[in-house]
MARFI-55667 format. One record per residue (C-alpha): residue in three letters; x, y, z. Coordinates in steps of 0.05 Angstrom, whole numbers, padded with zeros to 5 digits, always signed. Example, Ala and Ser with C-alpha at 12.3 -4.5 7.8 and 13.67 -1.06 7.14 Angstrom:
// MARFI-55667
ALA+00246-00090+00156/SER+00273-00021+00143/
This chain:
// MARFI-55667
UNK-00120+00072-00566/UNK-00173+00020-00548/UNK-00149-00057-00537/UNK-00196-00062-00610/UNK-00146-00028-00647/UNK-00078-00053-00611/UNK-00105-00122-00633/UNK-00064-00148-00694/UNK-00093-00218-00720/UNK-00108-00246-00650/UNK-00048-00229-00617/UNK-00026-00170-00572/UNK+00028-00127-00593/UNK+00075-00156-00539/UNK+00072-00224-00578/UNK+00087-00186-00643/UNK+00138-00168-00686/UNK+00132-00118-00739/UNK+00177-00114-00800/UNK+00182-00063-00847/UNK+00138-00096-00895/UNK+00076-00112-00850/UNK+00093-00175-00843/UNK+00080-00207-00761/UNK+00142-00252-00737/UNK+00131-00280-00665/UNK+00182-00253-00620/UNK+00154-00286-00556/UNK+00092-00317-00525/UNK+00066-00346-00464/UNK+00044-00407-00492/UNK+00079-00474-00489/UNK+00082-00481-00568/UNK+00149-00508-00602/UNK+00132-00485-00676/UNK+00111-00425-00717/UNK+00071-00480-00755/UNK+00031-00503-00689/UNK+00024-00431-00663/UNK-00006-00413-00738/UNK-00046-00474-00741/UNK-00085-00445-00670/UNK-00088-00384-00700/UNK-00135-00401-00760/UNK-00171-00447-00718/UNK-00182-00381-00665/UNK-00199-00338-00726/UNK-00255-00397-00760/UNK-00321-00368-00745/UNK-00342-00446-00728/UNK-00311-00433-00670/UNK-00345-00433-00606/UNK-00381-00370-00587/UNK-00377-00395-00509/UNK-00319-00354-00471/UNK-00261-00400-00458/UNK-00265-00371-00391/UNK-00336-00388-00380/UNK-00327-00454-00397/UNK-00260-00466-00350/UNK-00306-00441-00294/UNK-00359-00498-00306/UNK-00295-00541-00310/UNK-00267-00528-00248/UNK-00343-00521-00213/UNK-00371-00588-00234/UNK-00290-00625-00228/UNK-00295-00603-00150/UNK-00364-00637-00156/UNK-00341-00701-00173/UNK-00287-00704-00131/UNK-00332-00696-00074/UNK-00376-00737-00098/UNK-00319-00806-00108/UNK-00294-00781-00038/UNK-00360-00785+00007/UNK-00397-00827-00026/UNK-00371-00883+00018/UNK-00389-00842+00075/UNK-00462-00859+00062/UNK-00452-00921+00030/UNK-00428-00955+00097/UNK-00485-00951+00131/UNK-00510-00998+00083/UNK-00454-01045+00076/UNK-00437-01058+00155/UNK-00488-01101+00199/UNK-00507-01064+00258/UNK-00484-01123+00304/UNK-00499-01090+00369/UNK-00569-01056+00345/UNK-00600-01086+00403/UNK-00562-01079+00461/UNK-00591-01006+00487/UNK-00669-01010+00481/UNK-00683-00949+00477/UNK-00753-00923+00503/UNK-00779-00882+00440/UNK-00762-00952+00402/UNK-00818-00987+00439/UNK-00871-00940+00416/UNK-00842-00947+00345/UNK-00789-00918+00293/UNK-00801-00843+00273/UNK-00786-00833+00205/UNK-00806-00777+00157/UNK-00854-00801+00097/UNK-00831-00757+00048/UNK-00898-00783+00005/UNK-00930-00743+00049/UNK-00928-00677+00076/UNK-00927-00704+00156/UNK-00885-00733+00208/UNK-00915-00807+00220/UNK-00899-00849+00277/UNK-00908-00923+00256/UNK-00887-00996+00275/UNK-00871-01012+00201/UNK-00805-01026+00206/UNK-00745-00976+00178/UNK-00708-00984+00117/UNK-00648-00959+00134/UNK-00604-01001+00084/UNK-00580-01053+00136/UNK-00620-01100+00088/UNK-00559-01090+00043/UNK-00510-01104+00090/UNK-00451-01150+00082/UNK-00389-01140+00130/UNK-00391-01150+00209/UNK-00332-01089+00211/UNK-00337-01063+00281/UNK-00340-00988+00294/UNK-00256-00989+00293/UNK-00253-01021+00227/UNK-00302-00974+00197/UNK-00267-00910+00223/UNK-00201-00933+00187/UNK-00235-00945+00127/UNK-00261-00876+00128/UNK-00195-00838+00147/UNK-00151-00879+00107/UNK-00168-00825+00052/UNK-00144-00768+00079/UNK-00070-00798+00103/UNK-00049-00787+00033/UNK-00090-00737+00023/UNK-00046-00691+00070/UNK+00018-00722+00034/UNK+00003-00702-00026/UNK-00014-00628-00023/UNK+00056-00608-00033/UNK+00068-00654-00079/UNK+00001-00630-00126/UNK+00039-00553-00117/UNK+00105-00581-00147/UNK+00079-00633-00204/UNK+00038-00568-00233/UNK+00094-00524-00234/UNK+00126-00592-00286/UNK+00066-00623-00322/UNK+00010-00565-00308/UNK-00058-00556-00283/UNK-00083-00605-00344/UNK-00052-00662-00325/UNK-00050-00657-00260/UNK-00119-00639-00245/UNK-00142-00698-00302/UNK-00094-00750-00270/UNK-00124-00743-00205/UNK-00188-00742-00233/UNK-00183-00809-00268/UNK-00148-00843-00210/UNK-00199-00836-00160/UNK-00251-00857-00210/UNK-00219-00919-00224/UNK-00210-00931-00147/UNK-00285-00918-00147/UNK-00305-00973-00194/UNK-00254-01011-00161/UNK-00287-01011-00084/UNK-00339-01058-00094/UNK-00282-01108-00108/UNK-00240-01086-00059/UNK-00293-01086-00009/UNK-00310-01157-00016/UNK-00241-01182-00017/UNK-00207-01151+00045/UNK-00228-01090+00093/UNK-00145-01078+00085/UNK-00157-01075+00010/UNK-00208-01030+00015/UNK-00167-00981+00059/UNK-00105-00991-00002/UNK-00147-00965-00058/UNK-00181-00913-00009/UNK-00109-00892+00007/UNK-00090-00884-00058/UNK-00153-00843-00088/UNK-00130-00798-00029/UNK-00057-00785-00059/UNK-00093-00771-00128/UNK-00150-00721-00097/UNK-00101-00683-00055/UNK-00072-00658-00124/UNK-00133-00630-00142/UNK-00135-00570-00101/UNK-00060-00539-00111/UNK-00071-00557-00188/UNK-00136-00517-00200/UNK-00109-00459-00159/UNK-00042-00459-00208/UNK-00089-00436-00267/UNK-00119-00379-00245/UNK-00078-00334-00258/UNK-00061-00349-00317/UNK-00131-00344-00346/UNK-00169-00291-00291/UNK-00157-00218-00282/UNK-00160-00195-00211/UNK-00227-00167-00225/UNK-00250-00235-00244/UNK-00214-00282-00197/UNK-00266-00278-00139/UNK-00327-00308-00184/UNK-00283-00355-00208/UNK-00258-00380-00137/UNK-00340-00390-00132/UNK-00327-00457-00180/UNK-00287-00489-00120/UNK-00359-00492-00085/UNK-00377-00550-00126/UNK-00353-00590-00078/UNK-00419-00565-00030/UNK-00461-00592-00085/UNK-00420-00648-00096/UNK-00435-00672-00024/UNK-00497-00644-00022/UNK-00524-00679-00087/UNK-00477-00752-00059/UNK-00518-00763-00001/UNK-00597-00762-00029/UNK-00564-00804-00096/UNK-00538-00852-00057/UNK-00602-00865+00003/UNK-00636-00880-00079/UNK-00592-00914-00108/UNK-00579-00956-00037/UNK-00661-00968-00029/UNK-00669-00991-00099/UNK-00611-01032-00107/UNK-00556-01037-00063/UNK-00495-01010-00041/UNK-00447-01037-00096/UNK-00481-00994-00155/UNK-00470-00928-00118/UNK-00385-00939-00136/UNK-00398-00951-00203/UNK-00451-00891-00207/UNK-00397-00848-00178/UNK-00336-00881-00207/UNK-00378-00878-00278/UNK-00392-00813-00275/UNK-00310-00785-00248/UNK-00290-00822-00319/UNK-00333-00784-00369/UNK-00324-00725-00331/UNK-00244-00743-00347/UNK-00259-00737-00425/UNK-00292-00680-00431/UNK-00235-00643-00379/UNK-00186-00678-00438/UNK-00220-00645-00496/UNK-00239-00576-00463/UNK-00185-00552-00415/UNK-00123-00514-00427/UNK-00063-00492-00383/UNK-00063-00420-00419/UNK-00108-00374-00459/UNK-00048-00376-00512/UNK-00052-00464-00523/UNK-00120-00459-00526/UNK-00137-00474-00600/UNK-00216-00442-00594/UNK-00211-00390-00551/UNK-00229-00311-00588/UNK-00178-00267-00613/UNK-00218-00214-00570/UNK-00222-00259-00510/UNK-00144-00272-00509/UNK-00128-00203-00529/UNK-00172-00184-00462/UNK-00139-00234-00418/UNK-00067-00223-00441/UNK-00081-00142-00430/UNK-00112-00148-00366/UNK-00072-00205-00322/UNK-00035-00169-00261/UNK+00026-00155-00274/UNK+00041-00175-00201/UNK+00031-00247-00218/UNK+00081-00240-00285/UNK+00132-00203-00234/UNK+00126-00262-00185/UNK+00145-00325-00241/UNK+00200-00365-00224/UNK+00219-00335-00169/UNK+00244-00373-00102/UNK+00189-00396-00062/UNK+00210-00370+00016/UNK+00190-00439+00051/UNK+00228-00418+00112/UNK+00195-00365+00120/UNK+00130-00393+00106/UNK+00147-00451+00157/UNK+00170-00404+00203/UNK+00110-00353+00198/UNK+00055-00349+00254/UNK+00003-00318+00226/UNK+00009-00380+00177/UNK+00010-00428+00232/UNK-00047-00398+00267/UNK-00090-00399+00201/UNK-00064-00481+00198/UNK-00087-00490+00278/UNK-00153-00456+00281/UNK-00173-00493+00215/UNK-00168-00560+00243/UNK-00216-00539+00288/UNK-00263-00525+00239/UNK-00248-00581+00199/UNK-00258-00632+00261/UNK-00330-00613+00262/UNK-00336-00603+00195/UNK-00323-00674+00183/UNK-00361-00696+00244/UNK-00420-00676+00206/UNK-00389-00700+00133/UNK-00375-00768+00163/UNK-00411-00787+00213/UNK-00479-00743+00205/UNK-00511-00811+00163/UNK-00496-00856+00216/UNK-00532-00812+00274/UNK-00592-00798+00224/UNK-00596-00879+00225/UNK-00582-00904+00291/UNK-00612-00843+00327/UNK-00666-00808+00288/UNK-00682-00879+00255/UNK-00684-00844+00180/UNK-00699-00899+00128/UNK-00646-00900+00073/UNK-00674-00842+00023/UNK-00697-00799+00074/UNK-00627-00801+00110/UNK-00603-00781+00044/UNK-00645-00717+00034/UNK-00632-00696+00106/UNK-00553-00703+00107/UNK-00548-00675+00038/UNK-00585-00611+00037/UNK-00547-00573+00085/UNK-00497-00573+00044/UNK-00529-00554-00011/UNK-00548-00493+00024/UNK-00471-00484+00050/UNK-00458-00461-00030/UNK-00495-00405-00021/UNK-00485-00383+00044/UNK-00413-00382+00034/UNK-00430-00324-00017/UNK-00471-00287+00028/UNK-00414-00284+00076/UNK-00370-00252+00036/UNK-00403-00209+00007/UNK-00418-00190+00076/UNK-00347-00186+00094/UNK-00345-00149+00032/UNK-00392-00091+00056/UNK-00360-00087+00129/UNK-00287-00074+00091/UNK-00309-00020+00044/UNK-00344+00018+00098/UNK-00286+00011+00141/UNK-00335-00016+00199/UNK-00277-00057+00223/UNK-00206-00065+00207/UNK-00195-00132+00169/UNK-00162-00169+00211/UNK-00228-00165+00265/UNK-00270-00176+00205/UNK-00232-00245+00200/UNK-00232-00257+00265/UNK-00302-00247+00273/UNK-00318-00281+00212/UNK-00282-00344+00239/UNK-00314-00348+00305/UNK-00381-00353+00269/UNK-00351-00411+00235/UNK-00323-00447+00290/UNK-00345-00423+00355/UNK-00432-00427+00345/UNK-00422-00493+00303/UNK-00389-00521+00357/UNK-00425-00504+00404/UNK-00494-00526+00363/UNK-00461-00600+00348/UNK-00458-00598+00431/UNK-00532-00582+00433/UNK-00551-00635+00387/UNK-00529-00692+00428/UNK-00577-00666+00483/UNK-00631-00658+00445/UNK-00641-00729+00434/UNK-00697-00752+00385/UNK-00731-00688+00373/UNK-00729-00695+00306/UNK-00741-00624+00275/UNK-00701-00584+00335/UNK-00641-00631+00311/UNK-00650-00619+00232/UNK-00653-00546+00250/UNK-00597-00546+00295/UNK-00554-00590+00250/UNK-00570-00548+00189/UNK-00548-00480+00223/UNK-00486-00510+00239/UNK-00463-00540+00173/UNK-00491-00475+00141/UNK-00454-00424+00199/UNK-00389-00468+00179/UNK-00374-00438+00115/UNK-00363-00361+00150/UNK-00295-00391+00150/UNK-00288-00376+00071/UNK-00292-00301+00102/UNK-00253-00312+00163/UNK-00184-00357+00168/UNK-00188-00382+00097/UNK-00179-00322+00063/UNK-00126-00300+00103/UNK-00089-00345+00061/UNK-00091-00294+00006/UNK-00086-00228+00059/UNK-00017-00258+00091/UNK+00012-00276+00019/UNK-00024-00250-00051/UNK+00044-00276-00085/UNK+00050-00339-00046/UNK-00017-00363-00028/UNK-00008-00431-00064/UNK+00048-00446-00035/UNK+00016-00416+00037/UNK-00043-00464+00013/UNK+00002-00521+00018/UNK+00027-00514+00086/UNK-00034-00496+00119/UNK-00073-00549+00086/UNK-00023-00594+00109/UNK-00036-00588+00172/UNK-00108-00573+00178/UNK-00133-00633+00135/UNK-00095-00682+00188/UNK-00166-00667+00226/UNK-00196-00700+00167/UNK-00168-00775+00186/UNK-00159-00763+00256/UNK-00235-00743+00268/UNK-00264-00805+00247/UNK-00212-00846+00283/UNK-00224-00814+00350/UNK-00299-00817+00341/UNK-00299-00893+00318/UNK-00264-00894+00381/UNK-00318-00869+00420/UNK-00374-00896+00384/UNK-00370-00973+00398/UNK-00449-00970+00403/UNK-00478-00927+00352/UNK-00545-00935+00381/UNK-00520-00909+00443/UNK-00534-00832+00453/UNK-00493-00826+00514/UNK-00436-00835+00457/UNK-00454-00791+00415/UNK-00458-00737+00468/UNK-00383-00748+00484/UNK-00368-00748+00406/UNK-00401-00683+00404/UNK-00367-00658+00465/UNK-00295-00668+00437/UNK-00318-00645+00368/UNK-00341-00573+00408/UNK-00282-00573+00445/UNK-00224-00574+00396/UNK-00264-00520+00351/UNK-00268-00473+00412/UNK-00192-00483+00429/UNK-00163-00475+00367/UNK-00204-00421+00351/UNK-00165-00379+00415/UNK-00100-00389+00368/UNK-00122-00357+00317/UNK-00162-00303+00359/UNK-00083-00288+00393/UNK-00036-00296+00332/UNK-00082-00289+00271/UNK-00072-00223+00224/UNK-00090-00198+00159/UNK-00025-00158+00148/UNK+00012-00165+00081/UNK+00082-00210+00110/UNK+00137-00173+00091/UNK+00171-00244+00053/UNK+00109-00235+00005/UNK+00146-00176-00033/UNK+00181-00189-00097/UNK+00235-00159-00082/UNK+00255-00129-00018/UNK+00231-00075+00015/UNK+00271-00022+00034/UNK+00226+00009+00091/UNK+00171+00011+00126/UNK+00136+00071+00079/UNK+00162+00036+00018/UNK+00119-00028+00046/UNK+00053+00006+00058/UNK+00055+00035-00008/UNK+00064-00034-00039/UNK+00001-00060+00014/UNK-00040+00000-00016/UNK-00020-00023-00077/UNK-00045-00081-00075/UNK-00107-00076-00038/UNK-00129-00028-00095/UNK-00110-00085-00147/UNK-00146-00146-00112/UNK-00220-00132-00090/UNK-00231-00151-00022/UNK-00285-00199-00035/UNK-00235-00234-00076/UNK-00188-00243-00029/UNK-00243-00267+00020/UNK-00268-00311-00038/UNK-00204-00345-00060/UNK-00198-00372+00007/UNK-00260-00407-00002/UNK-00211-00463-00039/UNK-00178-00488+00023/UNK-00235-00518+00055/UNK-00218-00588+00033/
């Protein structure tokens, strides 16, 4: 029998009740509906031919892609945008010798490299505060304190109130903060570090929130190009940085908040109108297209509801604490180039405002797709059994942590030669993302029943990189037109991605933990069975794909 014909008036048969005269009582469903008069009113709406032709599915994927886009976008848009707003009180102290020939800029009105004595707008026209270098690195880590609070917190509010909510409410919140930072700004630099603080709480729910709903919604053979939508946030940084060297050249730094903050809100009403926790509560979605998805979701995920998440094991686990270490490697330099790439393309490649923009945001852009390439790579190695998959991960990481530290050394003795530099920088941003092969996806190898919750605790402790990378490096760079200091930021950056890469290289595996199992295993037979078992359920480029989530 094909799924057409066990298909009874847009429900499977397991929802279904039949009584001896053909008529359908509900007997049970997975949706959160209180009333046969609700579930019947979705039904007619599923069943008008008004309805939209656009897969549910398809359209929760553009949810989810361009959500992680405006997140990214309200979180680094200040990144940029401080260039502008702080006064560069110590410009002058270090002449340095390629200054008195004049600033190098690129004209990107032309198709050259010119070397003029016009002087460079590089936003400082804008510029407002005298925060020193300190000041200015605890306005850009005070996101991320919460940010690391709240990851638990996201996992356990979406088990309560659901993906919908959550993932709206922290939407909302960090749009309002948004709007809110030109006002803050101008008060109190402590102000501005409060609402900062508080769009990181909200943001940090994003992550565990979206990764509640997928399955729910996403077959196993369908989960890997849907963990592709958490790559917004590439484009979301990507597309931040050349909006804001504009929207900063044409008028200001204050508009670039309200651009952002502007567009997190509507973003906010059409998640409202559009997203659903379940196929079932979704009022639109195709009697076909639910009959597919309630048919086809693992039955491994259905097995695994409500049971006890094993946090002592989890906490106690390491392989999981290796996958926490070596990521905050990777996220130190990472955010070396997130955070403080627009201030080195000002003070020491002497970008004017839009072209810093271009420069810092492309090779991010690019990340999105490179990210792709590396798992599907990954993906070849594993079904050719080339390598086991644990070397494959290992190998995979040290791409991601090991040459882009190494490159970010490089940089800082390269000085001002410009396109060496851009190439250089670009390789490393774009080599970064071999982690979505490598560490990250061991998330999902260690754990497929408990990767959220494994999510959580690594995340935990590899985003503290996130708040303590900018304060060490304001720390360091008191001069920002000083190269010397840039060359130690570098050096520390290289550094703590090389060491912590060495933890995971010693402790880090692939291997199914045995606390993963639903029940317990009796032996070790009984446990490679279930392994096999699963491996033939969940594509390996899926499970090197849905790691791709934990990057921020």
């Amino acid at each position: 029998m094909d799924s057409e014909e066990k298909f009874v008036n847009g429900f499977t048969s397991n929802n279904l009740q039949f009584a001896k005269n053909g008529a359908v009582k509900i007997v049970k469903t997975s949706s959160s509906l209180s009333t046969e008069e609700e579930f019947d009113s979705n039904n007619k709406r599923r069943m008008n031919p008004n309805s939209f032709d656009i897969p549910a599915r398809l359209v929760l994927y553009f949810l989810s892609w361009s959500g992680f886009l405006v997140s990214f976008m309200m979180r680094n848009d200040i990144n940029f945008a401080i260039v502008a707003m702080v006064r560069s009180s110590n410009a002058t102290n270090i002449p340095d010798p390629d200054d008195l020939k004049g600033n190098s800029s690129l004209n990107f009105n032309s198709t050259i490299v010119t070397t003029t004595h016009i002087p460079v707008l590089n936003g400082e026209e804008w510029a407002e505060f005298d925060w020193d270098s300190s000041i200015s690195s605890w306005i850009l880590s005070s996101f991320y304190w919460m940010y690391v609070v709240s990851q638990v917190v996201g996992g356990v509010a979406t088990q309560y109130f659901g993906t919908k909510a959550v993932f709206g409410f922290s939407q909302l919140v960090t749009a309002l903060g948004s709007l809110c930072i030109p006002i803050a700004a101008s008060t109190s630099w402590k102000l501005l570090i409060l609402v900062r603080s508080i769009q990181g709480f909200a943001s940090g729910l994003t992550w565990p929130a979206m990764y509640q709903i997928v399955g729910a919604w996403y077959p196993p053979n369908e989960r890997s190009r849907f963990m592709s939508s958490f790559q917004g946030f590439s484009f979301g940084i990507g597309l931040t940085y050349p909006l804001c060297g504009f929207i900063i050249y044409n008028f200001g730094w204050r508009p670039v908040f309200y651009t952002t903050g502007s567009i997190g809100v509507l973003w906010c009403i059409m998640w409202y109108f559009l997203a659903f926790n379940t196929p079932a509560e979704h009022p639109r979605i195709s009697p076909k297209e639910l009959e597919y998805i309630e048919l086809n979701v693992s039955s491994e995920i259905k097995e695994n509801q409500g049971r006890t998440i094993p946090w002592k094991s989890i906490f106690t686990s390491i392989p999981a604490w290796s996958i926490g270490i070596t990521t905050f490697g990777r996220i130190w330099v990472h955010y070396t180039f997130i955070m403080n790439g627009p201030s080195f393309m000002k003070n020491i490649l002497n970008f004017d405002i839009q072209a810093n923009g271009i420069i810092s945001g492309l090779p991010f852009i690019g990340s999105y797709f490179s990210s792709v390439l590396f798992c599907y790579i990954a993906d070849v190695l594993v079904r050719n059994d080339v390598l086991s998959l644990t070397n494959i991960r290992k190998i995979m990481t040290a791409a991601s942590q090991i040459i882009p530290g190494l490159l970010i050394l490089l940089v800082g003795y390269m000085g001002k030669e410009i396109v060496s530099v851009i190439i250089i920088w670009s390789i490393g941003i774009v080599l970064i993302t071999a982690a979505y092969a490598g560490a990250m996806a061991c998330i999902v190898d260690l754990s497929p029943n408990f990767a959220g919750p494994v999510l959580a605790f690594a995340q935990t402790i590899h985003m503290s990189a996130s708040f303590l990378s900018p304060l060490v490096n304001g720390a360091i760079l008191q001069n920002q037109k000083d190269l010397s200091q840039w060359k130690t930021c570098f050096l520390v950056s290289s550094i703590v991605a090389v060491l912590t890469y060495i933890v995971f290289q010693i402790f880090g595996t692939a291997k199914v933990q045995k606390w993963n199992y639903v029940r317990e295993v009796q032996d070790e037979t009984e446990r490679e069975i279930l392994d096999q078992s699963i491996s033939s359920r969940v594509p390996s480029d899926q499970r090197m794909k849905n790691g791709s989530l934990i990057d921020t």
